[in-house]
C-alpha positions as CSV (number, residue, x, y, z in Angstrom):
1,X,0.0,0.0,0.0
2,X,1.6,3.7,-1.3
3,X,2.8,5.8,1.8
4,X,1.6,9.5,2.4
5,X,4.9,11.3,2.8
6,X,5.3,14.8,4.9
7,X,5.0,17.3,2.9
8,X,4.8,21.3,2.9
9,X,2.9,23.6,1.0
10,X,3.7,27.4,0.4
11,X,2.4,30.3,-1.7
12,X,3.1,33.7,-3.0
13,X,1.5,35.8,-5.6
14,X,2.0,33.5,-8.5
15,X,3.5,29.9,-7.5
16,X,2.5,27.2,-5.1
17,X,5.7,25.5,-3.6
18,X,5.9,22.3,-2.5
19,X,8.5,20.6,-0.2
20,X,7.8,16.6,-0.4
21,X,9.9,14.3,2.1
22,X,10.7,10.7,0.0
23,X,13.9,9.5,1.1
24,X,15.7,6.6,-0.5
25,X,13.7,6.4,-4.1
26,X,15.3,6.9,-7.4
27,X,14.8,10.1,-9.5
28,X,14.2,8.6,-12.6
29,X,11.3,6.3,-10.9
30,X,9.4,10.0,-9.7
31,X,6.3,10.8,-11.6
32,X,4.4,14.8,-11.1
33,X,0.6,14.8,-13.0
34,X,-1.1,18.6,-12.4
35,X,-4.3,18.7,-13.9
36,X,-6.6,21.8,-13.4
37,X,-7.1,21.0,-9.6
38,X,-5.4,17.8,-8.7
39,X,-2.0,17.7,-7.9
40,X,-0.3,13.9,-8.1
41,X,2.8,12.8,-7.1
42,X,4.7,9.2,-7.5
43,X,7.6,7.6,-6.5
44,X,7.6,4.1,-4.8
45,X,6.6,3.6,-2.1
46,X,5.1,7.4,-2.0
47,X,2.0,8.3,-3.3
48,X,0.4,11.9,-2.6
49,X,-2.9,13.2,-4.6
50,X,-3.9,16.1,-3.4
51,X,-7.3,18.3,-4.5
52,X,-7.5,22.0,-4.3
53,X,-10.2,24.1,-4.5
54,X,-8.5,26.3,-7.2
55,X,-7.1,25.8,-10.3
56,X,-2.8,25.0,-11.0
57,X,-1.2,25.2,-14.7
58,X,1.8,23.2,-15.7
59,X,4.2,25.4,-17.8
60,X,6.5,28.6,-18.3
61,X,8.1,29.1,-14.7
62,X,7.4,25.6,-13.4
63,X,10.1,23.2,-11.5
64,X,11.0,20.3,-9.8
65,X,14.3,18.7,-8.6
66,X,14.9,16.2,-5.9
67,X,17.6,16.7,-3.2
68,X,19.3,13.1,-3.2
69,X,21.2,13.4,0.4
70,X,18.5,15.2,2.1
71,X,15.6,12.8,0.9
72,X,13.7,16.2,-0.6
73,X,11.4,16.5,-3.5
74,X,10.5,20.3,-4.5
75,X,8.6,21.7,-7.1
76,X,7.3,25.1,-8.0
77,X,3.7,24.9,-9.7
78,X,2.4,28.3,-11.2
79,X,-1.7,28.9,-10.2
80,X,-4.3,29.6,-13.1
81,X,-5.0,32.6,-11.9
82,X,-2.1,34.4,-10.8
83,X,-2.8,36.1,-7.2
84,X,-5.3,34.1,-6.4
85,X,-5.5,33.1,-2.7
86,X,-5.3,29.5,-1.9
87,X,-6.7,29.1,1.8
88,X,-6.8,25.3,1.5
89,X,-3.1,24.9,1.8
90,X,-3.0,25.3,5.6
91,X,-6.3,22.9,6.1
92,X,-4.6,19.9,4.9
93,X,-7.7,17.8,5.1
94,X,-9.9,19.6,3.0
95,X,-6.7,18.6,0.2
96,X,-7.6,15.0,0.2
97,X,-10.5,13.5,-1.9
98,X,-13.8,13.9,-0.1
99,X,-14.6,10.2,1.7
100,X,-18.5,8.7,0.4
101,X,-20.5,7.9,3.4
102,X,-23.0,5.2,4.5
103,X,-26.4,6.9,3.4
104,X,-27.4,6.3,7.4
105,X,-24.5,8.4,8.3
106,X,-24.0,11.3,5.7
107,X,-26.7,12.4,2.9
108,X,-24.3,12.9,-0.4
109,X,-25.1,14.7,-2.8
110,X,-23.5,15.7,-6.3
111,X,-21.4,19.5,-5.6
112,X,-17.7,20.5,-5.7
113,X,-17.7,21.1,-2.2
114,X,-17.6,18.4,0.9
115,X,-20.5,20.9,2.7
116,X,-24.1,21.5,1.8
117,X,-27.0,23.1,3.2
118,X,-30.6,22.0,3.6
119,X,-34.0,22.8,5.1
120,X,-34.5,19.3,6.6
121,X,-34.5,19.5,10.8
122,X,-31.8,16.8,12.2
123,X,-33.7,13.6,14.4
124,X,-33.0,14.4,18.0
125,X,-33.1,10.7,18.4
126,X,-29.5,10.2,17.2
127,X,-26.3,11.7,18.4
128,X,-22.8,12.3,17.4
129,X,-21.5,15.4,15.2
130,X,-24.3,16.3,13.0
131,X,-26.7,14.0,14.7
132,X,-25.3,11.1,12.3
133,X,-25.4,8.4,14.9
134,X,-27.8,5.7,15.9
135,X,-27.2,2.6,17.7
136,X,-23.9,3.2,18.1
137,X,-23.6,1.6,21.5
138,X,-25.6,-1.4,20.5
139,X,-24.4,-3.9,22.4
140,X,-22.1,-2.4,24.2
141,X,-23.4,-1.4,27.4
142,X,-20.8,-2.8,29.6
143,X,-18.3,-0.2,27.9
144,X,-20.3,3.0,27.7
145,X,-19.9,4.2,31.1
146,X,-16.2,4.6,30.3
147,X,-17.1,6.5,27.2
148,X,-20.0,8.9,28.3
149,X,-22.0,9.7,31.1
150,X,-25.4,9.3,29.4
151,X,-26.5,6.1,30.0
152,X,-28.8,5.0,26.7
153,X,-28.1,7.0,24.5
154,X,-29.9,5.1,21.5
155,X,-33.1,5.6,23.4
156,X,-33.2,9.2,24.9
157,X,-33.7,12.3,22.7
158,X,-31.9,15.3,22.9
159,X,-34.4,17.0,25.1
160,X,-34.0,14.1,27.5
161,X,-30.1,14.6,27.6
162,X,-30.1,17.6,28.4
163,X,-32.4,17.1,31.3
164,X,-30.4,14.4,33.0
165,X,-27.4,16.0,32.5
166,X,-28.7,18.9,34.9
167,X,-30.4,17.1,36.8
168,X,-27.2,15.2,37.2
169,X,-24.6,18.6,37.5
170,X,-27.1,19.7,40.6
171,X,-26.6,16.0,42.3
172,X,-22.9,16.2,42.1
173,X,-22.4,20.2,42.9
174,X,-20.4,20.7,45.8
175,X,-20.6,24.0,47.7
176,X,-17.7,22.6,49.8
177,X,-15.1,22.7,46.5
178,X,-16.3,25.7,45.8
179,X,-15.3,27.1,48.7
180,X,-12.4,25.6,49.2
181,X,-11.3,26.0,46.2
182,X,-11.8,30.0,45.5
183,X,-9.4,30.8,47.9
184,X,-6.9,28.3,46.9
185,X,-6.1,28.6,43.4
186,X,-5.0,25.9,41.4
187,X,-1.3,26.9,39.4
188,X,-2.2,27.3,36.3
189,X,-0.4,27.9,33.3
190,X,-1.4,30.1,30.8
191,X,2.1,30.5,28.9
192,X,1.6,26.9,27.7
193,X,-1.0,28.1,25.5
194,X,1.1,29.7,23.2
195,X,1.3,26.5,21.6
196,X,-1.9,26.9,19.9
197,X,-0.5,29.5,18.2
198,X,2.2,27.9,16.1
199,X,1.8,26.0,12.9
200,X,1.2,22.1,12.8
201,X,3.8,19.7,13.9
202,X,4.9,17.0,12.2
203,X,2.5,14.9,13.9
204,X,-0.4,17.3,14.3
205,X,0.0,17.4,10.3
206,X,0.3,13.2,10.1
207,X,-3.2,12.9,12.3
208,X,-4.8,15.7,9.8
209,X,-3.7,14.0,6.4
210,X,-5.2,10.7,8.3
211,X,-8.7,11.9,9.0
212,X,-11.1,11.1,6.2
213,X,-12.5,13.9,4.4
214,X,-16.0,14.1,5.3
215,X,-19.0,15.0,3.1
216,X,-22.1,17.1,5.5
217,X,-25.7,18.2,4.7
218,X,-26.7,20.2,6.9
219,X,-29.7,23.0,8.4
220,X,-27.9,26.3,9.3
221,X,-29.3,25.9,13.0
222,X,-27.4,22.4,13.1
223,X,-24.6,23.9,11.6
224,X,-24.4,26.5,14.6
225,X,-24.8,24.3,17.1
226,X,-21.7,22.4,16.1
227,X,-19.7,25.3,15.7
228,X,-20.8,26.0,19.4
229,X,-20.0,22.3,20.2
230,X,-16.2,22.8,18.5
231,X,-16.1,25.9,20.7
232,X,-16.8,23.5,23.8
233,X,-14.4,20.8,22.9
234,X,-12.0,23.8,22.8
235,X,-12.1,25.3,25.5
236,X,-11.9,22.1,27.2
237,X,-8.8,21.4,25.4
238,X,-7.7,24.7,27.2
239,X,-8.2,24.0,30.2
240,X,-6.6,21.1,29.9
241,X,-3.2,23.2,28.9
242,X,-3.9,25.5,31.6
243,X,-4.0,22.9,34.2
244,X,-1.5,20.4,33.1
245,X,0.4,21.5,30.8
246,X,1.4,20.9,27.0
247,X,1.9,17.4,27.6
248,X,-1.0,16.6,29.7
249,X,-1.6,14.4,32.1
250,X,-3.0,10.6,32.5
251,X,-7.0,12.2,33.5
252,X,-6.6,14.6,30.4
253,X,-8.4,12.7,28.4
254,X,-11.5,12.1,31.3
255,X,-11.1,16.6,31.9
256,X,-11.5,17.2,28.1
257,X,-14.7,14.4,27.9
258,X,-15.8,15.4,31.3
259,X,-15.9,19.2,30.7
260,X,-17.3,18.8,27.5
261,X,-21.4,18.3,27.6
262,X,-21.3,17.3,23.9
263,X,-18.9,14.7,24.4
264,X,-20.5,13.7,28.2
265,X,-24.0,14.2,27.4
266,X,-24.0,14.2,23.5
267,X,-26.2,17.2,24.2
268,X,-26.4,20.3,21.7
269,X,-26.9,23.9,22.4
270,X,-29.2,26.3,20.0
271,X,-27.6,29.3,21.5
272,X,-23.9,30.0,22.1
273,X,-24.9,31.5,25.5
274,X,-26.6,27.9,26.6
275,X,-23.4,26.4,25.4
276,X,-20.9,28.8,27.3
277,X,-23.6,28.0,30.5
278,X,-23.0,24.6,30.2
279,X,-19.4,24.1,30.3
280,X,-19.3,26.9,33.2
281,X,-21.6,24.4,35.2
282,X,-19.5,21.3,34.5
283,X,-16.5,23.0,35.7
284,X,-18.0,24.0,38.8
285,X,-18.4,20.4,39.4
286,X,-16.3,18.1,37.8
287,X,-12.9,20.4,37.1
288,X,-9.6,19.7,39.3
289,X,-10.3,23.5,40.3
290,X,-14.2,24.4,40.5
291,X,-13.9,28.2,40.3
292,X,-15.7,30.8,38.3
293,X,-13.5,33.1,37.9
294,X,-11.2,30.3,36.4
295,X,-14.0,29.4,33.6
296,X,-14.3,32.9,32.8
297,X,-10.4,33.1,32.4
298,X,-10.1,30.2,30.2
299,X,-13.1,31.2,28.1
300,X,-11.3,35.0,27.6
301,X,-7.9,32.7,26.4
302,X,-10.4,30.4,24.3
303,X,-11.7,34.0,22.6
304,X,-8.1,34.6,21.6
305,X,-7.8,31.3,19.8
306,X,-11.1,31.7,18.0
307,X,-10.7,35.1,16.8
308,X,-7.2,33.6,15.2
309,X,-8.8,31.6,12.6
310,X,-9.0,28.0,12.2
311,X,-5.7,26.9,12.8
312,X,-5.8,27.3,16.6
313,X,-9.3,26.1,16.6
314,X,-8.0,22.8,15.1
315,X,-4.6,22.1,17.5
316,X,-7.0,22.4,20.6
317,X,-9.5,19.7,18.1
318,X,-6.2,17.6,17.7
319,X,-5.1,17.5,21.3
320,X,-8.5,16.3,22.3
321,X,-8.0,13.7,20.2
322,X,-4.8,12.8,20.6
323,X,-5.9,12.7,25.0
324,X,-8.9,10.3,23.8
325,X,-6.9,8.2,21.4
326,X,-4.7,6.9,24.5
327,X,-7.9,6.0,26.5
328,X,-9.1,2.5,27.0
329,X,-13.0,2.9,25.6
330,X,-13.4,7.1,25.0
331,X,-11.5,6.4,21.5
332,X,-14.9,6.1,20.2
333,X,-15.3,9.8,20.8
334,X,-13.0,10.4,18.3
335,X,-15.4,8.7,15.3
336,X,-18.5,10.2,17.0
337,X,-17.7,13.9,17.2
338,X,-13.7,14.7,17.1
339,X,-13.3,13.6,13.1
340,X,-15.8,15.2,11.5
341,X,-15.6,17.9,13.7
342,X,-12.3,18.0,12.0
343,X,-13.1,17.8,9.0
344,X,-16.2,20.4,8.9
345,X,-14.2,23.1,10.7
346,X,-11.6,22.7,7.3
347,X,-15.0,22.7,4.9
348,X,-17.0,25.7,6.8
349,X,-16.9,28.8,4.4
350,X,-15.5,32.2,5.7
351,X,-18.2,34.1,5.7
352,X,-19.9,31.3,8.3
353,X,-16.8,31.0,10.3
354,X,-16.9,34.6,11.2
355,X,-20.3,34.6,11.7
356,X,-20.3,32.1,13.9
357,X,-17.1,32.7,15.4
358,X,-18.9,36.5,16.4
359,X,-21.7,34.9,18.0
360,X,-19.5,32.7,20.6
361,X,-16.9,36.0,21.2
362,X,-20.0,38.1,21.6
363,X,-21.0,36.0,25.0
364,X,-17.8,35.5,25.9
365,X,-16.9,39.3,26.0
366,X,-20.5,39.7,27.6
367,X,-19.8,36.9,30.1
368,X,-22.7,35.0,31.6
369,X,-23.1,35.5,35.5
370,X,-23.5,33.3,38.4
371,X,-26.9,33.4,38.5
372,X,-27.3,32.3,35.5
373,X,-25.0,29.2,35.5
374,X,-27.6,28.3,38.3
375,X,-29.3,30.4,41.1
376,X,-29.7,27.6,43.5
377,X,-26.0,26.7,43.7
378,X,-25.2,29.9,45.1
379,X,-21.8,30.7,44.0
380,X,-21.1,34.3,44.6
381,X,-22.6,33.6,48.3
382,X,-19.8,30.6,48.6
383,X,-17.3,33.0,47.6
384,X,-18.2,35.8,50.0
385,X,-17.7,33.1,52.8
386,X,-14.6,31.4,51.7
387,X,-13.2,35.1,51.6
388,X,-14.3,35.0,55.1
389,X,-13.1,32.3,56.7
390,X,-9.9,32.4,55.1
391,X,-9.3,36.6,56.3
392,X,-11.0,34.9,59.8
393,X,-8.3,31.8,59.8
394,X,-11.3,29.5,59.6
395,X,-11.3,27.9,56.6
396,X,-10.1,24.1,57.6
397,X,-12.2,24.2,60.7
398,X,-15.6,25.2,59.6
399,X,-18.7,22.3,58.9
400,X,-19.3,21.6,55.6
401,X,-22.1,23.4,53.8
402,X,-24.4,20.6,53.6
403,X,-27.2,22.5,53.1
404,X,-26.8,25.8,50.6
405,X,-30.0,27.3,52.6
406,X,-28.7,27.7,55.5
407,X,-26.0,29.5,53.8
408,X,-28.3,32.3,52.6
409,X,-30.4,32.5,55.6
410,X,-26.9,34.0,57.2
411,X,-26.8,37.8,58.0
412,X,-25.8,39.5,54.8
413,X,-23.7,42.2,57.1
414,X,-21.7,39.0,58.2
415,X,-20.4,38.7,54.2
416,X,-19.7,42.0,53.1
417,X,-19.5,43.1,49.3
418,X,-16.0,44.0,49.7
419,X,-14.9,40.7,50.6
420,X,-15.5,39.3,47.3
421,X,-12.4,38.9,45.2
422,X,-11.2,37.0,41.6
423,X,-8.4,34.7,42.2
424,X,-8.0,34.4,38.5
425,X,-7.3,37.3,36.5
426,X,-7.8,37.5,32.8
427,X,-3.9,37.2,31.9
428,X,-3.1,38.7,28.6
429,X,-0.3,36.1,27.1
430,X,0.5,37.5,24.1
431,X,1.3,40.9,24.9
432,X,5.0,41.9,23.5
């Protein structure tokens, strides 16, 4: 079977220039086809077809030679049209052949692009990125609960999910880790996140070029939900970083599943706002540091990421599924939502990336309050009194908050405004 070899694309005004690693093959044996859009390239064992969305032309100002020691084949190909952009050359999957789907999974139709829209409403009785699964855990029941935290998901609507997952979030809350944690800030580390900002690695670029290029029909509504739902994934990829570090840790793959209510609950959000609620809540109860003001931080750093175009947006995709490849049974994330979210994110037009893009940095930079994430849990009012305690040297001797009523029955002079204090603080990491 040929091998997909590392290679680099560049571009100025007139030429695309590639840079094609095939060590140990023979000249004479190399073969370069460029036909309108297509761009092949063979020398056993290699093989590399690629598919741009704009057209090449073989001729005057055209090269190729191959670097025998260092293993490097290099060509310059002039574009059709010269100073014509071409985007594609930085979203590598969009450059292989689109994959045909099962009917079940994606509707195909015939168009030059791997995304469509329609006017058909998704069935809220499947899951998985663009609702395109169905007994997927047939089966399998003994598994799921090390994949998800929804327990049927073949038989419970999207309605239903996102029910249980609340009602769920309010059974686990714990005022006590609020508290405690508030006033004892976990060491975060947002200078790791400048990662995110550099181009692919060699492996980032080997797991793109391996993900199947996807075809998607899809509503506009459906289409912004999943935005929203890459946005999640994201910014628990983030907070992942921020917590543990570029390399992670052995639970980073549970924290980025955990965090995420797509990937726990396979639930969907029509509004970015619900979304950005959602995630907030779930780090309140399931994060290694269950603080506000921390959520908000990491949400203000996931901002920065969106707002510098895809390439970000798709390293945070990659490290989530790099965290859930290593796990024993959340793997299967990966087919359900990671991939194709992969893979649309490449396909999405501009003009809907910004749009969409807008939406999410428009609730982040109008951040949702405490209330809001829930009234009943009371956060600001567990603040206040782990300010207290800790100013009143009380904090590891007080009883634990088993009921938030009794809480707010307390003497508002005995919590006063003042006391009330971030321990995170938006950190602006790219500042020269």
């Amino acid at each position: 079977m040929p091998l997909t070899p590392d290679f680099w694309i560049t571009q100025d005004s007139d030429f695309l220039h590639f840079t094609i690693k095939c060590p140990n093959v023979r000249a004479k044996d190399m073969e370069l086809v460029v036909a309108d859009t297509e761009f092949n390239f063979n020398a056993e064992p290699y093989m590399l077809i690629l598919h741009f969305q704009h057209s090449l032309r073989d001729g005057e100002g055209c090269t190729a030679s191959y670097d025998i020691d260092a293993g490097m084949f290099t060509a310059t190909i002039k574009k059709a049209i010269p100073g014509e952009d071409f985007p594609e050359i930085l979203l590598l999957t969009t450059l292989k052949a689109p994959q045909p789907q099962k009917k079940e999974l994606f509707e195909v139709v015939s168009r030059s692009t791997a995304l469509e829209w329609t006017d058909d409403a998704p069935d809220i009785s499947h899951y998985g990125f663009n609702f395109w699964a169905i007994d997927f855990f047939e089966n399998m029941g003994e598994i799921l609960p090390y994949v998800a935290e929804i327990s049927d998901p073949d038989h419970t609507i999207l309605p239903a999910r996102t029910k249980m997952r609340i009602e769920k979030e309010n059974d686990d809350y714990d005022p006590d880790r609020v508290i405690f944690d508030h006033v004892n800030p976990y060491p975060i580390k947002v200078e790791h996140l400048n990662n995110l900002l550099t181009d692919f690695t060699p492996e980032e670029r080997k797991k793109l070029l391996d993900i199947k290029r996807q075809e998607f029909l899809m509503c506009r509504d459906v289409a912004k939900s999943s935005f929203y739902s890459i946005a999640e994934v994201c910014y628990s990829s983030v907070m992942d970083i921020v917590c543990f570090g570029p390399e992670g840790s052995c639970q980073s793959n549970w924290t980025i599943a955990q965090l995420s209510p797509t990937l726990s609950w396979f639930d969907s959000f029509p509004t970015a706002r619900e979304m950005i609620i959602a995630t907030v809540r779930r780090t309140m109860v399931y994060n290694v540091s269950r603080s506000f003001s921390l959520a908000e931080t990491v949400w203000k750093e996931t901002e920065k990421f969106i707002k510098a175009g895809r390439t970000p947006i798709i390293k945070a995709l990659i490290r989530a599924k790099s965290a859930l490849e290593k796990a024993e049974h959340r793997w299967r994330l990966n087919k359900l939502y990671i991939d194709p979210m992969i893979s649309w994110i490449q396909e999405l037009k501009e003009e809907e990336f910004q749009e969409f893009s807008k939406e999410v940095c428009n609730e982040i930079d109008n951040f949702v309050t405490k209330d809001e994430v829930d009234y009943d849990w009371a956060i600001e009012l567990c603040e206040k009194y782990a300010v207290q305690l800790k100013e009143n040297g009380e904090l590891d001797q007080y009883d634990q908050v088993n009921d938030l009523d009794v809480l707010k029955e307390m003497d508002p002079q005995e919590i006063e405004e003042e006391d009330f204090e971030h321990n995170y603080e938006p950190v602006d990491i790219y500042s020269s």
